[in-house]
N, C-alpha and C positions, 0 to 999 in steps of 0.2 A: 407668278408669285410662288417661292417657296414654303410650301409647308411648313408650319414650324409645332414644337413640341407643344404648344402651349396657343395655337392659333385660336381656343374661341375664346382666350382671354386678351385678345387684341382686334380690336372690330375697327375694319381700315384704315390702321394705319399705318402711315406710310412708311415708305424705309428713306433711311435707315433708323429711323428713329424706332422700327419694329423691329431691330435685331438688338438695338441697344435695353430696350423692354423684354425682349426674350433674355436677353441673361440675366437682366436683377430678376425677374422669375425663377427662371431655375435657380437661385439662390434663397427669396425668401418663400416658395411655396411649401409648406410641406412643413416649413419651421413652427416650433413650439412656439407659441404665440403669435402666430403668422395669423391675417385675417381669412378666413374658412375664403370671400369672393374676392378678391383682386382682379379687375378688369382695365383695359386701356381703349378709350375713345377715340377715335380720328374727328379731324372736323369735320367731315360729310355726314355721321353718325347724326340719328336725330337723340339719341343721348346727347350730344353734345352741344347741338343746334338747341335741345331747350334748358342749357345749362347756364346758355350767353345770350338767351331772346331779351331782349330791350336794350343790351348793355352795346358800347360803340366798339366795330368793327377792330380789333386788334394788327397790329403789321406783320409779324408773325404767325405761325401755323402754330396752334396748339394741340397737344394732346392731354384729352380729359381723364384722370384716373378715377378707380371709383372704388372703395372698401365696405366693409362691411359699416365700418362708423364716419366715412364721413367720403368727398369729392374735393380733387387739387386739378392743378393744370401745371402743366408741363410746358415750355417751348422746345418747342422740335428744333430750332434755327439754334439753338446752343452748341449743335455739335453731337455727334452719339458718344461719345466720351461724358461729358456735362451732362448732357442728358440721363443718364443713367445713372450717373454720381447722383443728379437730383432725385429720381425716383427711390433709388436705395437708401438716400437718408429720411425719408417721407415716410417709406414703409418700415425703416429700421427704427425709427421712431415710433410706431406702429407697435412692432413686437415688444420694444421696450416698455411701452406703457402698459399693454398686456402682462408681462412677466414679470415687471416692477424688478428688472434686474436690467444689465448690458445684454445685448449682442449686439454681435456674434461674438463670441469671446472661445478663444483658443490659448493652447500651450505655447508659450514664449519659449523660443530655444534656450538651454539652461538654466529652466522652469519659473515660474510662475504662469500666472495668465496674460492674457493682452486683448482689448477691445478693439475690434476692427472698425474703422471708420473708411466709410468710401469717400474717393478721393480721384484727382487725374494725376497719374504720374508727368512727370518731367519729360516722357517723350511720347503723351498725350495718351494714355490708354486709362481706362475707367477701372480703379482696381480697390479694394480691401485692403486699409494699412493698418497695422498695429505698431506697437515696438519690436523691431528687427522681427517683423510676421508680414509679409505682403502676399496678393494672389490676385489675378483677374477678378473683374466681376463677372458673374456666370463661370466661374470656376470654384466656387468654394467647398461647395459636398465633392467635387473629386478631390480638390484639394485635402480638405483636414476629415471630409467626411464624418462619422458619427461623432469626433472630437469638436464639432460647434453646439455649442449650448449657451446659455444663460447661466448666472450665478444661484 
């Protein structure tokens, strides 16, 4: 298994649904209204094992998130594209409610702002859309860098 930048915020899980969790990371940690613990469960985790104890067997593989206010689940089997589109709007939901403004919100090419919303493009990649503002996800601080904020 590869090292990753953010590996003790991902406790086995599996790939690729751990690379698709590595970039919404590097996009919301660090952010102004970001939650201070942001973790991801595997199911062999006993985090996650007493998250589902009583509840019936799922068909899917799930991975359990976990913030400072509250715990979601994810399915892994959606694809790491989808996948990661889903965690970014969970956490981006997250920071909004914190900040009581949008993000991410950046500079529209001949100006104003634009809220990014994650999203799977058209030839299946997990990315940040505004109005004419696109970018990967796990690309965004290179991308627009200190130009993400909130209102």
């Amino acid at each position: 298994m590869v090292a990753t930048a953010h590996q003790d915020r991902l406790h086995r899980v599996p790939s690729p649904a751990r690379e698709s969790l590595e970039a919404v990371l590097a996009d919301v940690l660090g952010a102004p209204g970001a939650a201070a613990t942001i973790r991801f469960h595997g199911p062999s985790t006993p985090e996650y094992q007493a998250f589902v104890a009583g509840e019936p067997a799922v068909p899917q593989v799930e991975v359990l998130g976990e913030t400072d206010s509250h715990t979601f689940r994810l399915v892994v089997g959606d694809g790491g594209a989808q996948l990661a589109v889903a965690a970014a709007a969970i956490l981006q939901d997250d920071v909004m409610d914190e900040l009581g403004a949008p993000w991410p919100e950046v500079v529209a090419p001949g100006g104003g702002t634009t809220v990014l919303e994650p999203a799977v493009s058209a030839s299946g990649v997990a990315e940040w859309r505004g109005t004419a503002v696109r970018c990967p996800i796990g690309d965004l601080h290179r991308t627009y860098g200190s130009a993400v904020g909130g209102s």
